[in-house]
FIMARPA-485985 format. One record per residue (C-alpha): residue number from 0; x, y, z. Coordinates in Angstrom, 1 decimal, m for minus. Each point is the difference from the previous one (the first is absolute). Example, Ala and Ser with C-alpha at 12.3 -4.5 7.8 and 13.67 -1.06 7.14 Angstrom:
<zakol n="0" px="12.3" py="m4.5" pz="7.8"/>
<zakol n="1" px="1.4" py="3.4" pz="m0.7"/>
//
This chain:
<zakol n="0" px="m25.6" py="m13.9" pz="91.6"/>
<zakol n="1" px="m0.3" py="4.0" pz="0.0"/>
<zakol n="2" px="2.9" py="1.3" pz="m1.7"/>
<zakol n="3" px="m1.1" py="3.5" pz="2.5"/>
<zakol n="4" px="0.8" py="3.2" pz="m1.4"/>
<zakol n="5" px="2.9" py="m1.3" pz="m2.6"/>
<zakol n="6" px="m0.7" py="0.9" pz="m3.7"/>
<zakol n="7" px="0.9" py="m3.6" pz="m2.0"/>
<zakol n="8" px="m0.1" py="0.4" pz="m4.2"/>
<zakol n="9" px="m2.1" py="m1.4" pz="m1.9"/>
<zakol n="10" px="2.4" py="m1.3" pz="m2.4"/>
<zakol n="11" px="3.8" py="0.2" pz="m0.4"/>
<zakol n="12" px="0.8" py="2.2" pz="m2.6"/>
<zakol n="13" px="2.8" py="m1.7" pz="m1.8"/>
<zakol n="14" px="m2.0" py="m3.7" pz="0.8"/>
<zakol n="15" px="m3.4" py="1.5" pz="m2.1"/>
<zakol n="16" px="2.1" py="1.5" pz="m2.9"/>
<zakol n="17" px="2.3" py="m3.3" pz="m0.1"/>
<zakol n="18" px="m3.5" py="m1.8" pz="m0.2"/>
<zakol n="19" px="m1.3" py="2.3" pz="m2.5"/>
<zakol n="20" px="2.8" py="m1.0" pz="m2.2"/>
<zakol n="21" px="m1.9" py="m3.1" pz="m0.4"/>
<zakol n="22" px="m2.6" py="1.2" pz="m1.3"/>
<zakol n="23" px="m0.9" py="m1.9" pz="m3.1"/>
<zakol n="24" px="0.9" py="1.2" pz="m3.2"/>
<zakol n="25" px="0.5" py="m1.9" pz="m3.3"/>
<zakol n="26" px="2.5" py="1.9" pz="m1.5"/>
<zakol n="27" px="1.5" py="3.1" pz="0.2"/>
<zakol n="28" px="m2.2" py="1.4" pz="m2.7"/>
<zakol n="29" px="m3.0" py="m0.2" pz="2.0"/>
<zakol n="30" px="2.1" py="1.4" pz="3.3"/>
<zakol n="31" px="0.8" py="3.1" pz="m2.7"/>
<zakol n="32" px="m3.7" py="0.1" pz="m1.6"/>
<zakol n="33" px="m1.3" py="0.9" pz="3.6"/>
<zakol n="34" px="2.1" py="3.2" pz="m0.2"/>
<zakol n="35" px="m1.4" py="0.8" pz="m3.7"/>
<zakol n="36" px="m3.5" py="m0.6" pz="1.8"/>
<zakol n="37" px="0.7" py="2.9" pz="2.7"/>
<zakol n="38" px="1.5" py="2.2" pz="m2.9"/>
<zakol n="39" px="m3.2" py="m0.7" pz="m2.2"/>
<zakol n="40" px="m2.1" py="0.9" pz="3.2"/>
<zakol n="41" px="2.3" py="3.6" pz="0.5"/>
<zakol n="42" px="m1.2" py="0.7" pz="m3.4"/>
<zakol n="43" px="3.7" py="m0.3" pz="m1.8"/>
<zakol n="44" px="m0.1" py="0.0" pz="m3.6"/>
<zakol n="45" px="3.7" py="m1.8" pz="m0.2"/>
<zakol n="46" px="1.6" py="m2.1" pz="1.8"/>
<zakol n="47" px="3.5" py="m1.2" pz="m0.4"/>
<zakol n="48" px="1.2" py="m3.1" pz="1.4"/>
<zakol n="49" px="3.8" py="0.2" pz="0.5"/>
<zakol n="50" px="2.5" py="m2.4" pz="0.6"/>
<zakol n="51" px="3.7" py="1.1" pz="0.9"/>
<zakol n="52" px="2.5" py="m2.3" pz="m0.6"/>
<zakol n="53" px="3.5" py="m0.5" pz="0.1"/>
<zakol n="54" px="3.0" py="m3.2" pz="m0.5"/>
<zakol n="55" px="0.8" py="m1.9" pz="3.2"/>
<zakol n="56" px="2.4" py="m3.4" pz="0.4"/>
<zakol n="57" px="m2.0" py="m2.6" pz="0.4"/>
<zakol n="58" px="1.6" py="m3.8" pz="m0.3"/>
<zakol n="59" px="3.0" py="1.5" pz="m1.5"/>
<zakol n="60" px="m1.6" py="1.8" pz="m2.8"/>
<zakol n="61" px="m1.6" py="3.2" pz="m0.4"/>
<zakol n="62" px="m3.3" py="0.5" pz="m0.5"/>
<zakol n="63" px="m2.5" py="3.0" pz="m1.1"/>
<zakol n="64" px="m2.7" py="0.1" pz="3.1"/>
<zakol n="65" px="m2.8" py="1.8" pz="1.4"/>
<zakol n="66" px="0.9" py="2.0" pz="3.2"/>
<zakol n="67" px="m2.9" py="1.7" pz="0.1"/>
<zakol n="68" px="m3.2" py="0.5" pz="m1.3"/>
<zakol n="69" px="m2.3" py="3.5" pz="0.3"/>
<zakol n="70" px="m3.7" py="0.6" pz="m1.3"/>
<zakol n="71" px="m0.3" py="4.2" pz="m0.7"/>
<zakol n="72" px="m3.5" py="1.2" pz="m0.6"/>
<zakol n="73" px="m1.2" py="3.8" pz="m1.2"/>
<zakol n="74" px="m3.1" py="m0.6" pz="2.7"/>
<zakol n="75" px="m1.5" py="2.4" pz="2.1"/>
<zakol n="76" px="2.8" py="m1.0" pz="2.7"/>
<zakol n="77" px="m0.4" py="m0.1" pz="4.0"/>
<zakol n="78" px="0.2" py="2.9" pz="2.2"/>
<zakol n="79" px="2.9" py="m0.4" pz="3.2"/>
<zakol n="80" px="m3.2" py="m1.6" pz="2.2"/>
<zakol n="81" px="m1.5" py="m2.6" pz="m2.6"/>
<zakol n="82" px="4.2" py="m1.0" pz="m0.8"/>
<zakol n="83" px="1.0" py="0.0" pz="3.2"/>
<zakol n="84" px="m3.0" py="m2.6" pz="1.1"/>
<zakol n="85" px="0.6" py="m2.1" pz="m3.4"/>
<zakol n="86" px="2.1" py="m2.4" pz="1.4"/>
<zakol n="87" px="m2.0" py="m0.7" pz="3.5"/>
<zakol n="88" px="m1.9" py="m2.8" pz="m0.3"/>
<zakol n="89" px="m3.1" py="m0.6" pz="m0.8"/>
<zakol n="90" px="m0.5" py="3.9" pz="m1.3"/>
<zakol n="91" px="m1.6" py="1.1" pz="m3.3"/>
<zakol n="92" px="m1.8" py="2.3" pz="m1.4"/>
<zakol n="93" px="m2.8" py="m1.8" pz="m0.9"/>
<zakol n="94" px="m0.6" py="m2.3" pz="2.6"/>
<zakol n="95" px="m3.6" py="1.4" pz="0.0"/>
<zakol n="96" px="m1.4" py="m1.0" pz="m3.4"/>
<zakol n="97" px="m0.1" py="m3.0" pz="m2.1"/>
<zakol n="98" px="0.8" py="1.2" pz="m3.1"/>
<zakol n="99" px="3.4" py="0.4" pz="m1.7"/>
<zakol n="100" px="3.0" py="m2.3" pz="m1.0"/>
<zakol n="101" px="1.1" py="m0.2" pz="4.1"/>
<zakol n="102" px="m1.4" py="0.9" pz="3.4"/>
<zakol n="103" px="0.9" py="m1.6" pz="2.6"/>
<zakol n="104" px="3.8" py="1.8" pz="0.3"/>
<zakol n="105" px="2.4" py="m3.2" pz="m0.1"/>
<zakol n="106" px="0.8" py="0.1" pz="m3.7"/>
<zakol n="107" px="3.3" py="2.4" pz="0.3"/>
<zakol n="108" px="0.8" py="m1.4" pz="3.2"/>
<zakol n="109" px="m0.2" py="m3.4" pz="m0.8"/>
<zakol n="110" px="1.3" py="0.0" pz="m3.8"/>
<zakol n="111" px="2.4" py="1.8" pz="0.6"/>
<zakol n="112" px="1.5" py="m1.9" pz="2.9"/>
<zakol n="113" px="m0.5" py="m3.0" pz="m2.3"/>
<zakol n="114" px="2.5" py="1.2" pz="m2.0"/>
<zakol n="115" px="2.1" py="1.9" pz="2.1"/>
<zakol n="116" px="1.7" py="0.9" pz="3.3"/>
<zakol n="117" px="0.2" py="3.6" pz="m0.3"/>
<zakol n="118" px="m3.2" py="1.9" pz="m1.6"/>
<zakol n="119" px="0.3" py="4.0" pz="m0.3"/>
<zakol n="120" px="m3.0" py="2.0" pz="m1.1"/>
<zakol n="121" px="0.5" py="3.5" pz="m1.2"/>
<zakol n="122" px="m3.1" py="2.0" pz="m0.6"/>
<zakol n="123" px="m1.0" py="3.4" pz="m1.6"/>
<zakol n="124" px="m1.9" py="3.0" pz="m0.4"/>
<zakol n="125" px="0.9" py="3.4" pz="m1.3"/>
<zakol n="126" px="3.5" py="m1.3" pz="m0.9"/>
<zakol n="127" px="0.7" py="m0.8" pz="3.9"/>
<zakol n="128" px="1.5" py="m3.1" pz="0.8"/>
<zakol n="129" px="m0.6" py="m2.1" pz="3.2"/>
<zakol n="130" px="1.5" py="m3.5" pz="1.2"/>
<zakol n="131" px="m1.1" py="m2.7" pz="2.4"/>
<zakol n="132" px="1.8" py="m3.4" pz="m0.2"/>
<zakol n="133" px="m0.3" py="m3.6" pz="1.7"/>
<zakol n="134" px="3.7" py="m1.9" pz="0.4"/>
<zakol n="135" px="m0.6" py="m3.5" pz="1.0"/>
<zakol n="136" px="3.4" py="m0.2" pz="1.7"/>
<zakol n="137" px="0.2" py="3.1" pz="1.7"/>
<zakol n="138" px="m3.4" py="m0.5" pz="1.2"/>
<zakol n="139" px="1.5" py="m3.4" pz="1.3"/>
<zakol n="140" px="3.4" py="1.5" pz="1.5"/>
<zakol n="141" px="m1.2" py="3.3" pz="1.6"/>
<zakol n="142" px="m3.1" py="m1.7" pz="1.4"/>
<zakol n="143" px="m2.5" py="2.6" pz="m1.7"/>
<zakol n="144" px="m3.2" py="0.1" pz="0.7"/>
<zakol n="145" px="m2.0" py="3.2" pz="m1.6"/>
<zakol n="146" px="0.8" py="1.5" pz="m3.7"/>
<zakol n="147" px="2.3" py="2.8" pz="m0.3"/>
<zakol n="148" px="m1.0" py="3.6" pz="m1.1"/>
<zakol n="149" px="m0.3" py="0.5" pz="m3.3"/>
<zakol n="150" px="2.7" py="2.4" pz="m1.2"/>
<zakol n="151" px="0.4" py="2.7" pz="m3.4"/>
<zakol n="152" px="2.0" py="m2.1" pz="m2.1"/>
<zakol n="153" px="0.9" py="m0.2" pz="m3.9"/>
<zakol n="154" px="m0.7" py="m2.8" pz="m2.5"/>
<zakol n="155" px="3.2" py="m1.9" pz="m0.1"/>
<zakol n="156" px="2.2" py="1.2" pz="m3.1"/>
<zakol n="157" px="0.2" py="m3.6" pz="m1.9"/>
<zakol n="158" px="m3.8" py="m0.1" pz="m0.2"/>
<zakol n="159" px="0.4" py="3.6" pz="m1.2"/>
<zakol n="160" px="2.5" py="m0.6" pz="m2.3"/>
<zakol n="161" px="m2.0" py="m3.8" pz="m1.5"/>
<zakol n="162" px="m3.0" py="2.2" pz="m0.7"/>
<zakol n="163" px="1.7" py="3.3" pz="m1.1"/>
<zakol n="164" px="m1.0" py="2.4" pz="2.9"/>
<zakol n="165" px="m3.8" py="m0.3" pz="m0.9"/>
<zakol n="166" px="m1.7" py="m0.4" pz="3.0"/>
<zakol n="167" px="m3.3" py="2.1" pz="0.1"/>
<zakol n="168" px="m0.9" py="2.7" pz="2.5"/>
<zakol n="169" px="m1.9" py="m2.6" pz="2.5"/>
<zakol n="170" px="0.9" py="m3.9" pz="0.2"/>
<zakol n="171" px="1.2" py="m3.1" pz="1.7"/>
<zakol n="172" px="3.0" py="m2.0" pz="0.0"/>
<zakol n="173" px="0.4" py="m3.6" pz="1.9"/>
<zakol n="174" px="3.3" py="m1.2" pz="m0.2"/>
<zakol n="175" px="1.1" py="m3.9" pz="0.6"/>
<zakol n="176" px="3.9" py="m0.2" pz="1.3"/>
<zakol n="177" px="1.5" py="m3.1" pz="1.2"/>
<zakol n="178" px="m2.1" py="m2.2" pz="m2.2"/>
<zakol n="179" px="m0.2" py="m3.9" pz="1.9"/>
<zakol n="180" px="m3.4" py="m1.2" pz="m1.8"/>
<zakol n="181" px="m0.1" py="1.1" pz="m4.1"/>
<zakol n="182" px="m0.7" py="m2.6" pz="m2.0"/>
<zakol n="183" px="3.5" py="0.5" pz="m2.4"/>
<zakol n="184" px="2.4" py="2.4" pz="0.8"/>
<zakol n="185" px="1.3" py="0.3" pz="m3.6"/>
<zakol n="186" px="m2.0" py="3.2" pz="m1.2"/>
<zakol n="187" px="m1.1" py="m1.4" pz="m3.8"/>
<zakol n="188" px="m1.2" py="m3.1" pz="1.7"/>
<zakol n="189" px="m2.2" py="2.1" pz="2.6"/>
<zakol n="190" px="m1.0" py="2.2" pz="m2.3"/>
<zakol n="191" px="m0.9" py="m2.9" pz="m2.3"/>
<zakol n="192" px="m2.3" py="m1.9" pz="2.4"/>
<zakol n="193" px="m1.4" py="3.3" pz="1.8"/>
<zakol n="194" px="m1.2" py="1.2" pz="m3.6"/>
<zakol n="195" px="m2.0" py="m3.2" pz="m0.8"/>
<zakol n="196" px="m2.4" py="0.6" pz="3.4"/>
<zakol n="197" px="0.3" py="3.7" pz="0.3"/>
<zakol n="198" px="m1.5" py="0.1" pz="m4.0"/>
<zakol n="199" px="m2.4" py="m2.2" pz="0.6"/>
<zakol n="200" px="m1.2" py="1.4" pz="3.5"/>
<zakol n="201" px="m0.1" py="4.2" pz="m0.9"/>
<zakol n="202" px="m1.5" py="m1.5" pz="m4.0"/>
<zakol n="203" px="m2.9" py="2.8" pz="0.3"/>
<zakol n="204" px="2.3" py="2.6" pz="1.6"/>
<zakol n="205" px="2.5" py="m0.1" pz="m2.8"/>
<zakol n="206" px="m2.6" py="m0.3" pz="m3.2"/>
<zakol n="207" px="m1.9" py="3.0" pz="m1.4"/>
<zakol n="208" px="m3.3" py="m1.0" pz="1.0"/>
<zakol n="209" px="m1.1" py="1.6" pz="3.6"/>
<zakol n="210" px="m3.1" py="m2.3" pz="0.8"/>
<zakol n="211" px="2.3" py="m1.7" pz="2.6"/>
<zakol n="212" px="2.9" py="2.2" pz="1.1"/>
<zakol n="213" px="1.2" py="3.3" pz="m1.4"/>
<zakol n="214" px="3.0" py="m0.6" pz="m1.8"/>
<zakol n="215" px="3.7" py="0.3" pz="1.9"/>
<zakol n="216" px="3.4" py="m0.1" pz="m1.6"/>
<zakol n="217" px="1.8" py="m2.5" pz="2.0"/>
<zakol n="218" px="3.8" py="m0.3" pz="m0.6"/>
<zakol n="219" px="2.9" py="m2.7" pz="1.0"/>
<zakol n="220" px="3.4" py="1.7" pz="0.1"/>
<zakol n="221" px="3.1" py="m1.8" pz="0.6"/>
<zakol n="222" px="3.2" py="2.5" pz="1.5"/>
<zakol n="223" px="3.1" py="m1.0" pz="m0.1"/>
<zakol n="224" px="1.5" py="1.3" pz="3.3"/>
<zakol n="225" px="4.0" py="m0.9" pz="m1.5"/>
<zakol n="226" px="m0.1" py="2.1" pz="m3.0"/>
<zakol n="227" px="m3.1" py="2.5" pz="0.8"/>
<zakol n="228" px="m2.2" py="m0.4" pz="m2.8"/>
<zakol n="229" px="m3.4" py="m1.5" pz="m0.9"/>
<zakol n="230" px="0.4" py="m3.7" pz="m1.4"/>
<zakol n="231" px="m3.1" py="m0.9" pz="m0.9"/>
<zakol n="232" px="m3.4" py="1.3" pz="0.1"/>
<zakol n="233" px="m3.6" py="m1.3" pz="m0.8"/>
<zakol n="234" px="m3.3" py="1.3" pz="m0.4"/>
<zakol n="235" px="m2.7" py="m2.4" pz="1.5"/>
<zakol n="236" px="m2.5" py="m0.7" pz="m3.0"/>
<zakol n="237" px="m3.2" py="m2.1" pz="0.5"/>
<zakol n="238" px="m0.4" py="m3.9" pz="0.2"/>
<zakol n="239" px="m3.6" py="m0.9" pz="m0.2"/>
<zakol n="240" px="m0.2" py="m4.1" pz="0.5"/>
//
């Protein structure tokens, strides 16, 4: 039957990201390794994976958990076009070749959505700051159905304040809120099982020898969003089974 000169989607949006969320990944380590992958390809030299946390009842105690978790890179960052098409899916920018750690433009979507029900990207260049954002439920509740325009933004100020204010001239930031699908929501544990993989899987980007993978100073910070200060921090060193 001819549907005549009625436009029908393709796909719903809020049915493809809810399916997206399924998207298999074992942990949350590799849902977070796919970002380190895109900030590897923009040609960052750090990146800082963040978790902010904060003490919430739960069963009649209070407990110390993650509320949300950011990876910040000093890559080349995205201009307003390239951000504000990041979150469609099925875009990449480098769906024509076959080399590199990712091409086929699911890994953000899909990790982060893994993880999370709100995902905010804030991108760089020349010290200017755009935002573009997926929200699961508003997506759900207003009945969206195309991305909103990116807008001039600023890094939040508690990832500012967990890395003290050094953010380079050009960058990214992805930021995880409402967390549904971490693997532990107490930060020592995540950090903990996200350091055994992450060592392991970035071995030749973290030693001194450059045959396989310039090196990269990767970082895991823990900000305590109660008292504003830094309550741990690691430095990713190599593990070579």
């Amino acid at each position: 039957m001819s549907n005549g000169d009625t436009q029908v989607q393709i796909v719903d949006a809020y049915l493809a990201l809810t399916a997206l969320k399924q998207v298999g990944y074992r942990n949350t380590a590799t849902a977070v390794a796919e970002l380190v992958d895109n900030a590897i390809e923009a040609e960052a030299k750090k990146i800082t994976i963040i978790t902010l946390s904060a003490r919430e009842p739960v069963s009649k105690r209070t407990l110390y958990r993650v509320q949300q978790i950011g990876v910040l890179d000093n890559g080349k960052g995205m201009t307003p076009e390239e951000l504000g098409n990041c979150l469609s899916l099925g875009w990449g920018t480098r769906l024509d070749t076959r080399d590199g750690l990712g091409r086929f433009g699911f890994g953000l979507k899909g990790s982060s959505l893994s993880q999370a029900e709100v995902v905010e990207v804030y991108s760089w260049q020349n010290g200017v700051v755009y935002k573009a954002y997926l929200d699961l439920q508003e997506i759900k509740h207003s009945g969206q159905q195309y991305l909103k325009q990116v807008q001039k933004a600023e890094i939040p100020k508690d990832i500012s304040a967990a890395i003290g204010d050094e953010v380079g001239n050009s960058g990214t930031l992805v930021l995880w809120s409402k967390l549904d699908g971490v693997d532990f929501k107490k930060p020592n544990t995540l950090f903990s099982r996200m350091q055994e993989d992450l060592c392991r899987i970035y071995r030749h980007f973290l030693d001194d020898n450059d045959d396989y993978g310039k090196r990269r100073d990767i970082k895991l910070i823990d900000y305590d969003l109660d008292n504003k200060k830094v309550d741990s921090s690691h430095s990713l060193l190599p593990n070579d089974p």
